[in-house]
PyMOL Python script that loads the backbone (N, CA, C, O; Angstrom):
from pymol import cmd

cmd.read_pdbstr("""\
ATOM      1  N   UNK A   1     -39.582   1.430 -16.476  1.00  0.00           N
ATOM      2  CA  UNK A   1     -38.512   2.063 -15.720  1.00  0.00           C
ATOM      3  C   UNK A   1     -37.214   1.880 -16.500  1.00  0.00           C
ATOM      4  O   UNK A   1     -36.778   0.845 -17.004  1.00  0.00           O
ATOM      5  N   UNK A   2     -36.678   3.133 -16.493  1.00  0.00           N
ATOM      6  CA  UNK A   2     -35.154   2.612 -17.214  1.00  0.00           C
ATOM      7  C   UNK A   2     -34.058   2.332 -16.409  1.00  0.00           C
ATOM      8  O   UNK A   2     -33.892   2.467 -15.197  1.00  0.00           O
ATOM      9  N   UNK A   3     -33.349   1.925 -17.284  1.00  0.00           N
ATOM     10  CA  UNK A   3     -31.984   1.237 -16.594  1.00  0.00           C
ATOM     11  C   UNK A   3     -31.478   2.206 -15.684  1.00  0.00           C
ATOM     12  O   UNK A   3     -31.221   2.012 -14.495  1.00  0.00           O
ATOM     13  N   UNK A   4     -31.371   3.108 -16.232  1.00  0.00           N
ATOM     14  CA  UNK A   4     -30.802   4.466 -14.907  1.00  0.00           C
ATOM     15  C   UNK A   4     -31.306   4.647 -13.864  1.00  0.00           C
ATOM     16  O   UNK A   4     -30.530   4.803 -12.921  1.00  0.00           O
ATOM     17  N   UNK A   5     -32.549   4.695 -13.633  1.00  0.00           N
ATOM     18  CA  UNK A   5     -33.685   4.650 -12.831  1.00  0.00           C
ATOM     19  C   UNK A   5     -33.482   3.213 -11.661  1.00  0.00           C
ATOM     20  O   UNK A   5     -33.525   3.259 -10.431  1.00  0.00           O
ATOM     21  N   UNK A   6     -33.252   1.983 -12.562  1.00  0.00           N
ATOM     22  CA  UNK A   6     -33.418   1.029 -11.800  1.00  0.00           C
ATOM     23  C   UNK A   6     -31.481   0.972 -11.235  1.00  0.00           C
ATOM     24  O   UNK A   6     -31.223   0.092 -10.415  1.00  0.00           O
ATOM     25  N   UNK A   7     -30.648   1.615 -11.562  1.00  0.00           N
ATOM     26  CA  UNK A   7     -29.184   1.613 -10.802  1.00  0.00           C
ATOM     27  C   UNK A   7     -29.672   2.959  -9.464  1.00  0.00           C
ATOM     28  O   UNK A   7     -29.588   2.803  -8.246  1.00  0.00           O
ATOM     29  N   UNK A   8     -30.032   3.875 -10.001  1.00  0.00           N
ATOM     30  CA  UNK A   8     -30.296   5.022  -8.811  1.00  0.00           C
ATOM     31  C   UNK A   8     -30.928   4.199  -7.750  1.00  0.00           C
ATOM     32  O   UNK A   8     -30.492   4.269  -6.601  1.00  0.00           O
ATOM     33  N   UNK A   9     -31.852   3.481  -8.030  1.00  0.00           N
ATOM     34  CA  UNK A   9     -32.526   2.667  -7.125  1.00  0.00           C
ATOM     35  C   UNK A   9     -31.754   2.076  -6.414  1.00  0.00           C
ATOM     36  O   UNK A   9     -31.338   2.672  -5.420  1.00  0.00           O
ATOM     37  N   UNK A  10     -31.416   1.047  -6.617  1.00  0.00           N
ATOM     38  CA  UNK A  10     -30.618  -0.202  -6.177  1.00  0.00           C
ATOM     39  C   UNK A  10     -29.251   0.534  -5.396  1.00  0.00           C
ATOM     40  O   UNK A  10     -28.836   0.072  -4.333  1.00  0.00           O
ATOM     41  N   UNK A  11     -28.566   1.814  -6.098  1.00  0.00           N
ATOM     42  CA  UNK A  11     -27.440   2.216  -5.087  1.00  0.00           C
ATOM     43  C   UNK A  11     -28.306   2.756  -3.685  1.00  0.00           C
ATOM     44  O   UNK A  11     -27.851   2.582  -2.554  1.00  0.00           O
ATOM     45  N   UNK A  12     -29.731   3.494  -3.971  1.00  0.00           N
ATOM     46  CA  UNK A  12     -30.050   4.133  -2.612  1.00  0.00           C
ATOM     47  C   UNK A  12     -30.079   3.098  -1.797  1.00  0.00           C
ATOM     48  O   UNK A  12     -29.503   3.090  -0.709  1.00  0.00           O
ATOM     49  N   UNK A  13     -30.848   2.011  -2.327  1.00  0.00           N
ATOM     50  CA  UNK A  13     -31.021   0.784  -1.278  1.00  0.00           C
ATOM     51  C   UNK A  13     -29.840   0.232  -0.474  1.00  0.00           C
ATOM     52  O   UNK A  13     -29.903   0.105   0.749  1.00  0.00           O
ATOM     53  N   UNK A  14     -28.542  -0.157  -1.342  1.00  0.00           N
ATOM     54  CA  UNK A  14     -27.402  -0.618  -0.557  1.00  0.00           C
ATOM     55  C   UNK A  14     -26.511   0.802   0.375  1.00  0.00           C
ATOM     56  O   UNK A  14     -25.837   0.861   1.403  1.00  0.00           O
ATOM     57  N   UNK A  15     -26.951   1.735  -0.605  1.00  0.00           N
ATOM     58  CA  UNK A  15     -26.400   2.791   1.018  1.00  0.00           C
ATOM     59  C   UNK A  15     -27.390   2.951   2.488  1.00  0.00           C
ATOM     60  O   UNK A  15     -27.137   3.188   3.669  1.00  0.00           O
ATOM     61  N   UNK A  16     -28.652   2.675   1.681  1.00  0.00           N
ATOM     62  CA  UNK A  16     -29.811   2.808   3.036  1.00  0.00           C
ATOM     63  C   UNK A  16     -29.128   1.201   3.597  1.00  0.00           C
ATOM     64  O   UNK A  16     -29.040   1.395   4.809  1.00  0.00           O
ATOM     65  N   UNK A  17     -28.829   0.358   3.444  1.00  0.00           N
ATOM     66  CA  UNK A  17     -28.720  -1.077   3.902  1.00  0.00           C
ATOM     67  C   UNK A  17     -27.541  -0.387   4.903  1.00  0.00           C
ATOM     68  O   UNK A  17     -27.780  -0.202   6.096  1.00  0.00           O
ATOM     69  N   UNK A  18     -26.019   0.037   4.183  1.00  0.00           N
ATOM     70  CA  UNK A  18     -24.666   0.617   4.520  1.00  0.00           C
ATOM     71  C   UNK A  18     -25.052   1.508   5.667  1.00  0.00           C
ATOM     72  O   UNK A  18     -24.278   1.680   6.608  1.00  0.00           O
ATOM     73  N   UNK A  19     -26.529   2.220   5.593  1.00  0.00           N
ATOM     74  CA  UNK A  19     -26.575   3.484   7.007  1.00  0.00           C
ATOM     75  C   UNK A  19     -26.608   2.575   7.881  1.00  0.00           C
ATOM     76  O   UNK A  19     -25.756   2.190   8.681  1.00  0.00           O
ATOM     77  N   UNK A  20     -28.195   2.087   7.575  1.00  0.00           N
ATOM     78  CA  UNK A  20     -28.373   0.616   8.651  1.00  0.00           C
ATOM     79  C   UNK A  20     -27.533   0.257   9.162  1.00  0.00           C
ATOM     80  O   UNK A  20     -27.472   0.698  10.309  1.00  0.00           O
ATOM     81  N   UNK A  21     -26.526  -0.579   8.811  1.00  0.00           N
ATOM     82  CA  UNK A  21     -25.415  -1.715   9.493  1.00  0.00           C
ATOM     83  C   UNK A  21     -24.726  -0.486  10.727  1.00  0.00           C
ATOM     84  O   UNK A  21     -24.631  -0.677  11.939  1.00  0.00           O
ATOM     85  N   UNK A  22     -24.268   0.912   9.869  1.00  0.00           N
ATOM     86  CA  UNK A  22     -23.434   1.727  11.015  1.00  0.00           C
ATOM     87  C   UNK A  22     -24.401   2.029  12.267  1.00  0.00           C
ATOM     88  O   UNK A  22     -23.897   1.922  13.385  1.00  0.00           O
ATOM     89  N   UNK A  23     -25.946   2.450  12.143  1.00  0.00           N
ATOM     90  CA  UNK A  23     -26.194   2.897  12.840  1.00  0.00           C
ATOM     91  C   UNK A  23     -26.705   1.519  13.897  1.00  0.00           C
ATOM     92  O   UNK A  23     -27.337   1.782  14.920  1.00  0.00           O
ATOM     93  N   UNK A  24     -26.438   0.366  13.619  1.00  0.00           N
ATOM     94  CA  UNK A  24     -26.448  -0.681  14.782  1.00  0.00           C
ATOM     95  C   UNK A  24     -25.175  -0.417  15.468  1.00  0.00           C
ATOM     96  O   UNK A  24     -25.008  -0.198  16.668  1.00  0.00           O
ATOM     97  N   UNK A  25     -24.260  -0.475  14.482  1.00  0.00           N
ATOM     98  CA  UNK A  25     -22.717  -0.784  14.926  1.00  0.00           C
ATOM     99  C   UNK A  25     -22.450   0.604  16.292  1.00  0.00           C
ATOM    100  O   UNK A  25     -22.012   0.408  17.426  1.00  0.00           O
ATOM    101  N   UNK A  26     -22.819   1.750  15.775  1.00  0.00           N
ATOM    102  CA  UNK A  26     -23.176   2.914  16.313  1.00  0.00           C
ATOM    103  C   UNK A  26     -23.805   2.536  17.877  1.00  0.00           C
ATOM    104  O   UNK A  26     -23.302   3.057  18.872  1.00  0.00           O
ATOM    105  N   UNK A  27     -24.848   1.665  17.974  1.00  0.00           N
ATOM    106  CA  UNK A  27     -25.922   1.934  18.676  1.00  0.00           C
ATOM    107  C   UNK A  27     -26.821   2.860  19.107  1.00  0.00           C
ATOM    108  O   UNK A  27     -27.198   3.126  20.249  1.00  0.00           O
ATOM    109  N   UNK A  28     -27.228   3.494  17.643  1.00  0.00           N
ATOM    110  CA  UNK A  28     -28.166   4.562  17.652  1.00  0.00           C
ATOM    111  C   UNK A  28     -29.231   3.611  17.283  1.00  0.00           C
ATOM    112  O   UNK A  28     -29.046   2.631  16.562  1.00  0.00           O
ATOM    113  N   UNK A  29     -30.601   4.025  17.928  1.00  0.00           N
ATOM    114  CA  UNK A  29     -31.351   3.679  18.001  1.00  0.00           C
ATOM    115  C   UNK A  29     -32.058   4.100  16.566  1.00  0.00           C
ATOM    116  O   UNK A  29     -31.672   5.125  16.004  1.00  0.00           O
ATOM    117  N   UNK A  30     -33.407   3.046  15.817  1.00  0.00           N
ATOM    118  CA  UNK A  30     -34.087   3.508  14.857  1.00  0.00           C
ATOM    119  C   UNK A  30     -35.400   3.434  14.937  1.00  0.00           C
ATOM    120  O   UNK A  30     -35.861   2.293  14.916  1.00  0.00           O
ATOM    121  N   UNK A  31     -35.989   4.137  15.004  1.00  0.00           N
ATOM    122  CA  UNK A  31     -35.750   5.264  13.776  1.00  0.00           C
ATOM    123  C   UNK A  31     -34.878   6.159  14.782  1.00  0.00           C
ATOM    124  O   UNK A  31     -35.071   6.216  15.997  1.00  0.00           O
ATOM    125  N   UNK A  32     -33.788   6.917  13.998  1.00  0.00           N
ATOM    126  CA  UNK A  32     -33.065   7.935  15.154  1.00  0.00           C
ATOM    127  C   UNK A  32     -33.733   8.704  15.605  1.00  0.00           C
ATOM    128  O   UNK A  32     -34.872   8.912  15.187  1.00  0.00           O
ATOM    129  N   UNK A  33     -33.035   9.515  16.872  1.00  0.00           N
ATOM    130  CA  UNK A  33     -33.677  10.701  17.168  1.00  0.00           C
ATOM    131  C   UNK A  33     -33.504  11.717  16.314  1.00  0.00           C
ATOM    132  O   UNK A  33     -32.737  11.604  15.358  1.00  0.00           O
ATOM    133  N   UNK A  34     -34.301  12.996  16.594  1.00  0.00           N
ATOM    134  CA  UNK A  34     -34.031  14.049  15.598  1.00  0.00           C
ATOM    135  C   UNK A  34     -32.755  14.661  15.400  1.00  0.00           C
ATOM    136  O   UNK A  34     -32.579  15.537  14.554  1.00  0.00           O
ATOM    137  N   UNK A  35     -31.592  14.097  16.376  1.00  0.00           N
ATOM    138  CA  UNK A  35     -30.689  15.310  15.940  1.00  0.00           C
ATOM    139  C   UNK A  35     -29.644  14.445  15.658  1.00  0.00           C
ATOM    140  O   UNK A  35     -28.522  14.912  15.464  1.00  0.00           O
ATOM    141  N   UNK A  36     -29.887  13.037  15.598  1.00  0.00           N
ATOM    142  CA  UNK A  36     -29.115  12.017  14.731  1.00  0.00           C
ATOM    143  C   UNK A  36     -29.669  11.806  13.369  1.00  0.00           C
ATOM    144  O   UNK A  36     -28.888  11.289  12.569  1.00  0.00           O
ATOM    145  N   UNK A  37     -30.627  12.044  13.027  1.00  0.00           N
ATOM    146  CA  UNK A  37     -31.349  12.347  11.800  1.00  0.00           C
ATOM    147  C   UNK A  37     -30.710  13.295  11.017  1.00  0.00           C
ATOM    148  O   UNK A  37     -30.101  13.048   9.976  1.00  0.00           O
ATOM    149  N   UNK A  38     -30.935  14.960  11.804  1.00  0.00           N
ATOM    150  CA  UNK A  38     -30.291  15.909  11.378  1.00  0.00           C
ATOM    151  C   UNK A  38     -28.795  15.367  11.056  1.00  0.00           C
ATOM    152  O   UNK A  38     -28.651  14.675  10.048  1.00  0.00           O
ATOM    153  N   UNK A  39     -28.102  15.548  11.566  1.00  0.00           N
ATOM    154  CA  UNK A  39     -26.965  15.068  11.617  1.00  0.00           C
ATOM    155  C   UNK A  39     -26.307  14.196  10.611  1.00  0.00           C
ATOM    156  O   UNK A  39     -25.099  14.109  10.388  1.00  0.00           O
ATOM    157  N   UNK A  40     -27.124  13.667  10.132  1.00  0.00           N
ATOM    158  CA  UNK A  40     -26.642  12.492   9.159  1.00  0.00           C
ATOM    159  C   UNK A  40     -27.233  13.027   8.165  1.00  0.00           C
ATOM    160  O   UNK A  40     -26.680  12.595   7.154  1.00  0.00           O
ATOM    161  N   UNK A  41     -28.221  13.872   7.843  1.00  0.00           N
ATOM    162  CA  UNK A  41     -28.588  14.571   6.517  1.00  0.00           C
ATOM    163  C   UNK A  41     -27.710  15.722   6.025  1.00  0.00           C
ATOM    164  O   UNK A  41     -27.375  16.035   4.882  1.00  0.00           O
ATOM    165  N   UNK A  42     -27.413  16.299   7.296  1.00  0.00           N
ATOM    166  CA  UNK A  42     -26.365  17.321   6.979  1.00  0.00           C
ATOM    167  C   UNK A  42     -24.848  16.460   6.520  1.00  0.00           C
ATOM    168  O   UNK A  42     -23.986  17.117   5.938  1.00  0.00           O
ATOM    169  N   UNK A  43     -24.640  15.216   6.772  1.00  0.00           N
ATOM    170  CA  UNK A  43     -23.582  14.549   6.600  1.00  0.00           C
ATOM    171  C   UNK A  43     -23.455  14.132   5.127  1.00  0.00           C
ATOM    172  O   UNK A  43     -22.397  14.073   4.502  1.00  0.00           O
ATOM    173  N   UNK A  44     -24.870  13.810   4.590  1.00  0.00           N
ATOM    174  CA  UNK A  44     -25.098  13.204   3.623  1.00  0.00           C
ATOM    175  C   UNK A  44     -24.927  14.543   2.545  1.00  0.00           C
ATOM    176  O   UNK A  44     -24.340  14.403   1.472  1.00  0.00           O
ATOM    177  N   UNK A  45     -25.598  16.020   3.034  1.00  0.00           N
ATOM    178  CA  UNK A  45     -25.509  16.900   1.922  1.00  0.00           C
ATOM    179  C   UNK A  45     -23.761  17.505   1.842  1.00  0.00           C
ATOM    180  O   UNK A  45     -23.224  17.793   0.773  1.00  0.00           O
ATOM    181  N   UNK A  46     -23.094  17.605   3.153  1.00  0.00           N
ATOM    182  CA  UNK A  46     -21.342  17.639   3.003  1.00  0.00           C
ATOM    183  C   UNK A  46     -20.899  16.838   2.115  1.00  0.00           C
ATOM    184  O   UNK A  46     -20.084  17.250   1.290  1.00  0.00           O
ATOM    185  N   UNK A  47     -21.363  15.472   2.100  1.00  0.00           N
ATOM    186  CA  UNK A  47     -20.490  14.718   1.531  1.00  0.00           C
ATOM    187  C   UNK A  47     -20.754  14.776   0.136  1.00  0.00           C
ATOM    188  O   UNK A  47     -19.821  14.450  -0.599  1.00  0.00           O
ATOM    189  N   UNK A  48     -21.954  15.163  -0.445  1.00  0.00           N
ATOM    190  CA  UNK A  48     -22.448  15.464  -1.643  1.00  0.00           C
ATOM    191  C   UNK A  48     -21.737  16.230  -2.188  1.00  0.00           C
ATOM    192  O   UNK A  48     -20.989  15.985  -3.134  1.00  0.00           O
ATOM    193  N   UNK A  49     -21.899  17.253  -1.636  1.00  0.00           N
ATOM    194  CA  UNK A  49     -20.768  19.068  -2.409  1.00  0.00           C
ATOM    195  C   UNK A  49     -19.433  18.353  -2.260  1.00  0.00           C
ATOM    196  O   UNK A  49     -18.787  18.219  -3.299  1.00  0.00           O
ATOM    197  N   UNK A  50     -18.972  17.924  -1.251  1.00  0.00           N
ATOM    198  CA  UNK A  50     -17.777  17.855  -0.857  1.00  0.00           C
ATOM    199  C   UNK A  50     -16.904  16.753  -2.689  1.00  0.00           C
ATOM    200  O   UNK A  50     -16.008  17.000  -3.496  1.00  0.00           O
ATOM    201  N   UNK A  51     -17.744  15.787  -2.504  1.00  0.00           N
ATOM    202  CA  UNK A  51     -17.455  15.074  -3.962  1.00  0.00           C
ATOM    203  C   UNK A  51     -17.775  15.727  -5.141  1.00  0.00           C
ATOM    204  O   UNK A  51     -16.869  15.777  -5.972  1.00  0.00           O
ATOM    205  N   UNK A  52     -18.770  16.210  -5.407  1.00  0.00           N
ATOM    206  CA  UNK A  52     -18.992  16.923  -6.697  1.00  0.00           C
ATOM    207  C   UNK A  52     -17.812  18.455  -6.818  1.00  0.00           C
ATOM    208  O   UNK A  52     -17.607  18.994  -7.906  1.00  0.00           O
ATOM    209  N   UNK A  53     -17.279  18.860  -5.748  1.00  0.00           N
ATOM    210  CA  UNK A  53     -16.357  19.599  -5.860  1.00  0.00           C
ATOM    211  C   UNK A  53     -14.713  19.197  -6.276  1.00  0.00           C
ATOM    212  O   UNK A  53     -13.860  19.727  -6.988  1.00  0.00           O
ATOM    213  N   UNK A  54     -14.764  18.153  -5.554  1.00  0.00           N
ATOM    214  CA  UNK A  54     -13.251  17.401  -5.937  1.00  0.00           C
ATOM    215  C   UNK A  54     -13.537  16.680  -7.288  1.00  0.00           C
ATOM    216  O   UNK A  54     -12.525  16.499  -7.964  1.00  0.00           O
ATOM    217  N   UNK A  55     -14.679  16.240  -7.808  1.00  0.00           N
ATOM    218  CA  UNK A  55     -14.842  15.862  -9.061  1.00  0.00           C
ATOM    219  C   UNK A  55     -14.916  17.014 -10.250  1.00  0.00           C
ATOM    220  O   UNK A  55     -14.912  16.747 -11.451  1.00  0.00           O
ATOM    221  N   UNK A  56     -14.974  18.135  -9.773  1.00  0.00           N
ATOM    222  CA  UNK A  56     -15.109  19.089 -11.098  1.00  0.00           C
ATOM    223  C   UNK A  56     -13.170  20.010 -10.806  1.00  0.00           C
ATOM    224  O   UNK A  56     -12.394  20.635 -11.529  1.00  0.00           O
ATOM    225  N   UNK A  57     -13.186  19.586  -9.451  1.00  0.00           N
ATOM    226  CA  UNK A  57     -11.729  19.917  -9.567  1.00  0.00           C
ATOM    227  C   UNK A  57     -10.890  19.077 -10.263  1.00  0.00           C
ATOM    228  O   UNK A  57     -10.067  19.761 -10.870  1.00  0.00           O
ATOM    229  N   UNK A  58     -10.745  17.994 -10.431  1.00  0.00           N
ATOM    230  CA  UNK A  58      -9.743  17.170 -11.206  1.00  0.00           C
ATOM    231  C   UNK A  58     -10.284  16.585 -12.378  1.00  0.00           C
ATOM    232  O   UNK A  58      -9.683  15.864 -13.174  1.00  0.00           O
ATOM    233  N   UNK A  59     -11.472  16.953 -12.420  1.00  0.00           N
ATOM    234  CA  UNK A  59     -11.742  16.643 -14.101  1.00  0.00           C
ATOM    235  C   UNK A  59     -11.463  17.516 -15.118  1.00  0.00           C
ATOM    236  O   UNK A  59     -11.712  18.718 -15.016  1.00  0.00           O
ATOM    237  N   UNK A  60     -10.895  16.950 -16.237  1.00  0.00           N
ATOM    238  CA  UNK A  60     -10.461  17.948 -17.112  1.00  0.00           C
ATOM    239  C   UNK A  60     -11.892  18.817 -17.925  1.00  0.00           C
ATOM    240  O   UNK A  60     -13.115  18.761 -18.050  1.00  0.00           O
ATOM    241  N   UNK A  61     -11.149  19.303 -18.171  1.00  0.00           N
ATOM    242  CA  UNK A  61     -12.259  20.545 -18.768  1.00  0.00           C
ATOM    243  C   UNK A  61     -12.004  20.882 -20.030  1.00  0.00           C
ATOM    244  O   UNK A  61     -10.866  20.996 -20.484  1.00  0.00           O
ATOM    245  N   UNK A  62     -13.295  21.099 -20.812  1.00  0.00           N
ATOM    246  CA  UNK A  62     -12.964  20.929 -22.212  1.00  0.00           C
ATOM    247  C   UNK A  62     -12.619  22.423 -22.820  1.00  0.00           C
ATOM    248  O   UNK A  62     -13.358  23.387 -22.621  1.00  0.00           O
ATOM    249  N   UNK A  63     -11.357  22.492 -23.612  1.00  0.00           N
ATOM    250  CA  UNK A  63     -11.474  24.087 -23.942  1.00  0.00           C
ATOM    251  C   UNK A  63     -12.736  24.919 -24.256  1.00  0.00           C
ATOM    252  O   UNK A  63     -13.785  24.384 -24.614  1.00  0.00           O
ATOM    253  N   UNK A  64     -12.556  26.531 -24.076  1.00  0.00           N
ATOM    254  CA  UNK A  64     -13.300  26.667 -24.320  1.00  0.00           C
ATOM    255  C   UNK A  64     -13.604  26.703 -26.257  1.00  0.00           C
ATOM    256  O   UNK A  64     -12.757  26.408 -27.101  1.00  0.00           O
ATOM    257  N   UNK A  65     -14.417  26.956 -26.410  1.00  0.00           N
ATOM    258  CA  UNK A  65     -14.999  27.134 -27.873  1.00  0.00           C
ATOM    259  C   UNK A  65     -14.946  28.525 -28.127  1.00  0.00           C
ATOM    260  O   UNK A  65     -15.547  29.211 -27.301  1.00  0.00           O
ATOM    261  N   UNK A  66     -14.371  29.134 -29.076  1.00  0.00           N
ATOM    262  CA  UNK A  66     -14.434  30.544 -29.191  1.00  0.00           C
ATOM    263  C   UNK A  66     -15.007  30.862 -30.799  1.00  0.00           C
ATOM    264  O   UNK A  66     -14.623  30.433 -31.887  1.00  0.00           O
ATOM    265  N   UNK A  67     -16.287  31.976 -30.352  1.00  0.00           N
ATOM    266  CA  UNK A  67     -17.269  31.903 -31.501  1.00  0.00           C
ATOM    267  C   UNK A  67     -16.226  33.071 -32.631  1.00  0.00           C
ATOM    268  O   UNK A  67     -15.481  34.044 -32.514  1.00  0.00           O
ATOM    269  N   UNK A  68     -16.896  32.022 -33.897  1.00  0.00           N
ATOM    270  CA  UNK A  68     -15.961  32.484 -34.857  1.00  0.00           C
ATOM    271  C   UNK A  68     -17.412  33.409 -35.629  1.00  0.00           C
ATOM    272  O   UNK A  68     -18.615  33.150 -35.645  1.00  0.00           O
ATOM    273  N   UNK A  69     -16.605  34.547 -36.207  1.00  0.00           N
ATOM    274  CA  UNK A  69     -17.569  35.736 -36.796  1.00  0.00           C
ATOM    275  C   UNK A  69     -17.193  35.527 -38.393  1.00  0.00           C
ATOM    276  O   UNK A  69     -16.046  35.648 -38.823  1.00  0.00           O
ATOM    277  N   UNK A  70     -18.267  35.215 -39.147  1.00  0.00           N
ATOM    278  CA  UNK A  70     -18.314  34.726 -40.432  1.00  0.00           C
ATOM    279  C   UNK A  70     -17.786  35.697 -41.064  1.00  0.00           C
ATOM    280  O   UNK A  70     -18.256  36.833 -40.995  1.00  0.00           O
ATOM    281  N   UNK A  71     -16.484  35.325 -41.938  1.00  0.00           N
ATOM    282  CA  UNK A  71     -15.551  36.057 -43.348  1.00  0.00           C
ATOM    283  C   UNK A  71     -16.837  36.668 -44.038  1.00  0.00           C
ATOM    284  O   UNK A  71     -17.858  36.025 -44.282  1.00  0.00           O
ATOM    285  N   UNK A  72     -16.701  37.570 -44.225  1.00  0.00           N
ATOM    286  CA  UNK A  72     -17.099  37.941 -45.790  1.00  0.00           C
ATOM    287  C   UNK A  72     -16.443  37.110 -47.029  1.00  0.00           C
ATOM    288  O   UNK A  72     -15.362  36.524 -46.971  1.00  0.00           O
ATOM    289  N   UNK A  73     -17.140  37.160 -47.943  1.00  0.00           N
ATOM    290  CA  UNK A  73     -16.497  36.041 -49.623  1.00  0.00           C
ATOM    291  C   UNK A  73     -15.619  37.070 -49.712  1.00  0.00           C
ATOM    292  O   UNK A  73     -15.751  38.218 -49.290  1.00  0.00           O
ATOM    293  N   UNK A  74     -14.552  36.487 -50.396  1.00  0.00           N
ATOM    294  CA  UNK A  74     -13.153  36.807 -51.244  1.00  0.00           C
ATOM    295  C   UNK A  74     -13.725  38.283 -51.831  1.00  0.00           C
ATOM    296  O   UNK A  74     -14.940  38.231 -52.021  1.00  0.00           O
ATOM    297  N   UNK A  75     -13.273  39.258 -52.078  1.00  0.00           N
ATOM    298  CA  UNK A  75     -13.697  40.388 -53.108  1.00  0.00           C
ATOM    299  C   UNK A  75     -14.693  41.100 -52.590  1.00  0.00           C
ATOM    300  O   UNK A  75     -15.093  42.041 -53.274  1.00  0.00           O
ATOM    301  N   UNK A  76     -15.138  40.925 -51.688  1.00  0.00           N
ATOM    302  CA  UNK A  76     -16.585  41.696 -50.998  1.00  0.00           C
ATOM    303  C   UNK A  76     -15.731  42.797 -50.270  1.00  0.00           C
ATOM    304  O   UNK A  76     -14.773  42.533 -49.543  1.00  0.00           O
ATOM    305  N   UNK A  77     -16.182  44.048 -50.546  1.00  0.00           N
ATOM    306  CA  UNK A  77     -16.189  45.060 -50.223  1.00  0.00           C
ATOM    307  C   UNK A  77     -17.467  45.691 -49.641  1.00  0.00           C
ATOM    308  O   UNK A  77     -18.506  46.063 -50.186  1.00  0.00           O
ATOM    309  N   UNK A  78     -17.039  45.692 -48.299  1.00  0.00           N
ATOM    310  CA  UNK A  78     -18.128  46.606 -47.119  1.00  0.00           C
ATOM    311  C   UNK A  78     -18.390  47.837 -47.746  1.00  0.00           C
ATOM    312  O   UNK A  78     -17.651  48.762 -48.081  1.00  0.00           O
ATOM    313  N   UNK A  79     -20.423  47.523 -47.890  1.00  0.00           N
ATOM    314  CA  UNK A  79     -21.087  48.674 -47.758  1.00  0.00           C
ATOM    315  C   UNK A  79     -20.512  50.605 -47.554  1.00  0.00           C
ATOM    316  O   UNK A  79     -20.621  51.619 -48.244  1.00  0.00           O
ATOM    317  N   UNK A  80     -19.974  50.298 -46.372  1.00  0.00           N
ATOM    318  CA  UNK A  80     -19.791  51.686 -46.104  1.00  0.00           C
ATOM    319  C   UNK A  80     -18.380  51.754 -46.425  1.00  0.00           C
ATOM    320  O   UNK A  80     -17.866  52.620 -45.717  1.00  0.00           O
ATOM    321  N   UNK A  81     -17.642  51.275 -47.098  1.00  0.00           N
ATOM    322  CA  UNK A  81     -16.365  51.743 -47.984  1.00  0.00           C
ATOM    323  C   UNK A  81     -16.433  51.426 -49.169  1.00  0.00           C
ATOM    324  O   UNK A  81     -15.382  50.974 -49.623  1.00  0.00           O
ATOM    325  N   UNK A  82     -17.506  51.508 -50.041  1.00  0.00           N
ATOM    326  CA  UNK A  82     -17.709  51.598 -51.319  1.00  0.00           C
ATOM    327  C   UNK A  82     -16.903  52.773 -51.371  1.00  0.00           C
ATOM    328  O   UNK A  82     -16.490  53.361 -50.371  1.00  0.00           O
ATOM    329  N   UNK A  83     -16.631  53.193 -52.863  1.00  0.00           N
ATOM    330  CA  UNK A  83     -16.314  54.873 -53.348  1.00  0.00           C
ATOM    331  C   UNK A  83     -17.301  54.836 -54.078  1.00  0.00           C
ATOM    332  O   UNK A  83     -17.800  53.779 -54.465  1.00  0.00           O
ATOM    333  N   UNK A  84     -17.723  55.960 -54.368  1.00  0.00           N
ATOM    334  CA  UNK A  84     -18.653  56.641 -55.151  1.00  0.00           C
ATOM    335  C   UNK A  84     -18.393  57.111 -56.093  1.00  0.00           C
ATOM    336  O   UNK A  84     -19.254  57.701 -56.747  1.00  0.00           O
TER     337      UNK A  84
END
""", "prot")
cmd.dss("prot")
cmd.show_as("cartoon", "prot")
cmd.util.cbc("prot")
cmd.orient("prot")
């Protein structure tokens, strides 16, 4: 398992620990009912967009790259403006 793997881990666990504690504090019962379930998944996917949006809003952004179209060599004269 890699290190990334084993942090993804370990944060789900202390937020699953973090739901836990609210939903005592709450006094919702567990396993919840379904529409405290719902409810908190839909909470969990808001809060998802909701951060990844304010994070691509204030992160800087790298210029763009603008594709460069290769010179011809010094003295090269295009095909179709030769003279004859």
């Amino acid at each position: 398992m890699t290190a990334a793997a084993v942090r993804r881990l370990t944060a789900s666990g202390l937020v699953g620990l973090l739901a836990g504690a609210l939903y005592r504090l709450l006094d919702v019962p567990s396993p919840a009912p379904p529409w405290a379930a719902l409810a908190g998944l839909l909470g969990i996917l808001a809060g998802e967009h909701a951060t990844r949006a304010l994070l691509n809003r204030f992160r800087p952004r790298p210029a763009p790259q603008r594709e460069q179209t290769p010179q011809p060599p010094e003295g090269h004269i295009h095909p179709a403006r030769r003279h004859r």
